[in-house]
C-alpha positions in Angstrom: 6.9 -4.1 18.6 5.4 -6.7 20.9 2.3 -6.6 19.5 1.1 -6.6 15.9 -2.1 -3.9 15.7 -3.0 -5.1 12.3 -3.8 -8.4 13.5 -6.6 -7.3 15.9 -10.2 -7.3 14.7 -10.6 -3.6 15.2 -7.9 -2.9 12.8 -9.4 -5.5 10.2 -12.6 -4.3 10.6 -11.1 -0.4 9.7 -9.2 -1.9 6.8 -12.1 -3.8 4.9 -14.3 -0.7 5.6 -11.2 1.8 4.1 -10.8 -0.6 0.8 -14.0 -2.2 0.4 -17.1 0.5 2.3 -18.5 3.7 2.3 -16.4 7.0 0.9 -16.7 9.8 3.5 -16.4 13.8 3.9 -16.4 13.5 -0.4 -12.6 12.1 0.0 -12.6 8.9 -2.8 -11.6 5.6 -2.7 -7.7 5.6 -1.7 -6.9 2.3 -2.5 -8.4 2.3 -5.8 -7.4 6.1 -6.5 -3.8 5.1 -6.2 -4.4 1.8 -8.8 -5.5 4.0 -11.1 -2.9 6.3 -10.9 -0.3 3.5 -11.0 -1.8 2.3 -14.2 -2.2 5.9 -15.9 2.2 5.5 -15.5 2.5 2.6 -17.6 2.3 1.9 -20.6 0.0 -0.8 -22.5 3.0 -2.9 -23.9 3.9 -3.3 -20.0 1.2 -4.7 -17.8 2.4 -8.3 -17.4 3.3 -8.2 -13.7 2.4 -6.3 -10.7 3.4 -6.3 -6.9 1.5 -4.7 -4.5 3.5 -4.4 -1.2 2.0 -3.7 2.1 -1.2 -4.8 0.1 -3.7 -4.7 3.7 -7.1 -6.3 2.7 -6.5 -6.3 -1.1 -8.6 -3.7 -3.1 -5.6 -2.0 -4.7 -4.9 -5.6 -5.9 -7.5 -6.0 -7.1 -7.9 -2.6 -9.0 -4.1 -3.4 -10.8 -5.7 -6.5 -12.3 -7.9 -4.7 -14.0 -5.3 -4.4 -17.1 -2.5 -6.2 -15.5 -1.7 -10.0 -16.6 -0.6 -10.6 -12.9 -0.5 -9.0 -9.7 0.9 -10.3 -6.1 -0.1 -8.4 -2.8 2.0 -9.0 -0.1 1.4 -7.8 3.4 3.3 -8.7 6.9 -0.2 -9.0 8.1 -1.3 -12.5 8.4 -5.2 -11.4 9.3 -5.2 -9.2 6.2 -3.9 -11.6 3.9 -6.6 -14.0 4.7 -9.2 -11.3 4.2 -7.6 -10.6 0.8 -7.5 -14.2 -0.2 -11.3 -15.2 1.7 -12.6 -12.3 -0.8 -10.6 -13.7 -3.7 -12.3 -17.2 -3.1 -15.7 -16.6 -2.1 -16.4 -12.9 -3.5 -17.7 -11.5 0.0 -16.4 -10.9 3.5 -18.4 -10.0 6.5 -17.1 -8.0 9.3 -18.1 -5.0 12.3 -17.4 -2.0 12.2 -17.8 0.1 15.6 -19.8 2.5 15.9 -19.5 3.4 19.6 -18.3 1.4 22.9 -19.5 -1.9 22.5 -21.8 -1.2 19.4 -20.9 -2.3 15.9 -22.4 -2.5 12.8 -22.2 -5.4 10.3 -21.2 -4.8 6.8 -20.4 -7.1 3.6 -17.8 -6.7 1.6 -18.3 -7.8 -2.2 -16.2 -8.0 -4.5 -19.1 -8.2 -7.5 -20.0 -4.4 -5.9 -16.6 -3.0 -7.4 -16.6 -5.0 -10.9 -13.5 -7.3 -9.6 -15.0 -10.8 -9.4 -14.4 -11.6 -13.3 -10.6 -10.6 -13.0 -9.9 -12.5 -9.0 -8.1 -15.1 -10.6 -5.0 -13.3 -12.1 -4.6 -11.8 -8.3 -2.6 -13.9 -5.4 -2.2 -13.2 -2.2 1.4 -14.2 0.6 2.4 -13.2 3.7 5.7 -11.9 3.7 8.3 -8.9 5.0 8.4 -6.4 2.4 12.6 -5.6 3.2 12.8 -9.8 3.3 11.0 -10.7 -0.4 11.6 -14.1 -1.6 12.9 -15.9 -4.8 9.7 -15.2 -6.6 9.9 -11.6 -6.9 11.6 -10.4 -9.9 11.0 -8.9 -13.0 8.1 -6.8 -12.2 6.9 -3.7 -14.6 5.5 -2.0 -11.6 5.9 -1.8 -7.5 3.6 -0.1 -5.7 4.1 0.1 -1.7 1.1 2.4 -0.3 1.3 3.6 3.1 4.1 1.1 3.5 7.5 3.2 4.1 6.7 5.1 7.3 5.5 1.3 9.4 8.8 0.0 8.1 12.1 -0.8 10.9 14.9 -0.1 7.9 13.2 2.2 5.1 16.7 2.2 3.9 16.9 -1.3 3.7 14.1 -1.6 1.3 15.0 1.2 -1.0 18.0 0.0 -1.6 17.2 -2.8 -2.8 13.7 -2.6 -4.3 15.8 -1.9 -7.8 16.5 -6.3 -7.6 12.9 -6.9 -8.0 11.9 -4.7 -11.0 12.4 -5.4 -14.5 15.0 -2.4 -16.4 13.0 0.1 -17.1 10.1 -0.7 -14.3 8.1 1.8 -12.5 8.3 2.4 -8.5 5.4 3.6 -6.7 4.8 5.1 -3.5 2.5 6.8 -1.6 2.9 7.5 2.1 2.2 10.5 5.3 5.7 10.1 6.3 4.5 9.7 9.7 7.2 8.6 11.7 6.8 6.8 14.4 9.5 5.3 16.9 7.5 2.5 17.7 7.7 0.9 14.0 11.2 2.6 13.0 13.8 3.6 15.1 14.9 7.2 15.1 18.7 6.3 14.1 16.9 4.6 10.7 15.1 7.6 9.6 15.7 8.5 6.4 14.1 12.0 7.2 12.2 14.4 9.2 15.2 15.8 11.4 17.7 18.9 11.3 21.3 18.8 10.0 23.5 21.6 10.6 20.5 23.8 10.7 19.0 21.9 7.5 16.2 20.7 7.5 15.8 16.9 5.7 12.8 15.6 4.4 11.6 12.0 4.0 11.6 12.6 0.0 15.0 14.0 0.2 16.2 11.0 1.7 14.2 9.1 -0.8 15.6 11.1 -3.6 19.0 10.5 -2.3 18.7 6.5 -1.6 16.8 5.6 -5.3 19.6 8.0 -6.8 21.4 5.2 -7.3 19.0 3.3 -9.8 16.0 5.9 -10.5 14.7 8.9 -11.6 11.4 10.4 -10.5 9.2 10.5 -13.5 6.3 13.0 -12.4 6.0 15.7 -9.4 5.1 14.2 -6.5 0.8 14.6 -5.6 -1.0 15.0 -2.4 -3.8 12.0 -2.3 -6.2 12.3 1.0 -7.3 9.1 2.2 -10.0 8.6 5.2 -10.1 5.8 7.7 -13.1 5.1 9.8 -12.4 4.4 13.7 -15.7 5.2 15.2 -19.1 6.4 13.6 -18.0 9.8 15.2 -14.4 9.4 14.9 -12.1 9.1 11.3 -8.3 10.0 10.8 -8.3 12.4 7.5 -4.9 11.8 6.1 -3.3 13.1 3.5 -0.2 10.9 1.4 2.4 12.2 -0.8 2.7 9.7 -4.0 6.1 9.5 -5.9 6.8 7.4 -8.9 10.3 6.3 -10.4 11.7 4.5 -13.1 14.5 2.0 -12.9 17.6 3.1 -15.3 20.2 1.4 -14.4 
């Protein structure tokens, strides 16, 4: 890609309204709908460490802390990781959201809105490639990458090898529309979504068939709808698939 679109304002502005603003159409909060449902999959014992990946503007950091010891987002984005970490130091974050042409709206994020401001500090926030993760990652009791799989150049890549940064026994996370896209990953690097020999192959079956090696899936996969705000006429009504697995070898 040539250009990055989660580094423009307009994307920003969507992202802080999607994890921090108004619910719409009676559709809840995704980011922190897909916290809670990470946290419902582990047990007490093992909340020391979490790593959000493909973490956007923060809020399902944020939501992990609430009985985690420690959580790291990480997001490729570097505008969203400075709106994660401007809300982690000063609580609030202003930003437009368009309503129509050249018309916007200002809104405040708060942090003190949600509960979150008491538990900020066991949160941190880097910039990094989630198939590229550095020395620090390892020995995590829980991974969660939302929305992160389908905007990836080698999903492959990074399910092979996600098994390195959890502890034995750690829980994987996922959630995602499988929406695939040529312009983030090449058609010769899907993992699914085509016919072979008149079969036809799913993203989850190529999931199931990469994690094989480490994981089992620990609970049927579950549709959760998420809603983005483009325009004050305009949303994208999505609905994500959300898989967990635990690490067994």
């Amino acid at each position: 890609m040539s250009t990055n679109p989660y580094e423009t304002d307009e994307l920003v502005a969507q992202y802080m309204e999607f994890h921090y603003g108004n619910s719409y159409f009676d559709v809840k909060n995704y980011p922190e709908k897909c916290a809670q449902l990470c946290l419902q999959l582990i047990e007490k014992d093992n909340k020391r460490k979490a790593l959000d990946l493909g973490c956007a503007v923060g809020r399902t950091s944020f939501e992990l802390a609430r009985e985690f010891d420690e959580v790291i987002g990480v997001d490729l984005s570097a505008r969203f990781i400075e709106c994660a970490n401007q809300l982690k130091e000063k609580d609030s974050l202003s930003y437009n959201i368009t309503d129509e042409g050249e018309l916007v709206t200002l809104r405040t994020a708060q942090l003190s809105d949600h509960q979150l401001q008491e538990i900020k500090s066991k949160v941190s926030f880097y910039q990094e490639d989630a198939c590229n993760l550095g020395a620090l990652h390892q020995g995590y009791d829980l991974i969660f990458a939302g929305n992160l799989l389908d905007r990836l150049q080698n999903p492959e890549q990074f399910l092979s090898s996600i098994h390195h940064y959890l502890s034995m026994g750690g829980i994987l996370v996922m959630s995602s529309p499988y929406t695939l896209l040529e312009e983030y990953t090449p058609r010769e690097n899907w993992i699914g979504g085509y016919c072979v020999d008149g079969k036809n192959i799913t993203v989850l079956e190529g999931i199931k068939k990469i994690l094989d090696a480490h994981f089992i899936m620990i609970n049927k996969p579950i549709d959760v709808p998420f809603v983005i705000r483009e325009t004050r006429r305009k949303f994208q009504h999505t609905i994500a698939e959300l898989t967990s697995w635990k690490r067994i070898r």
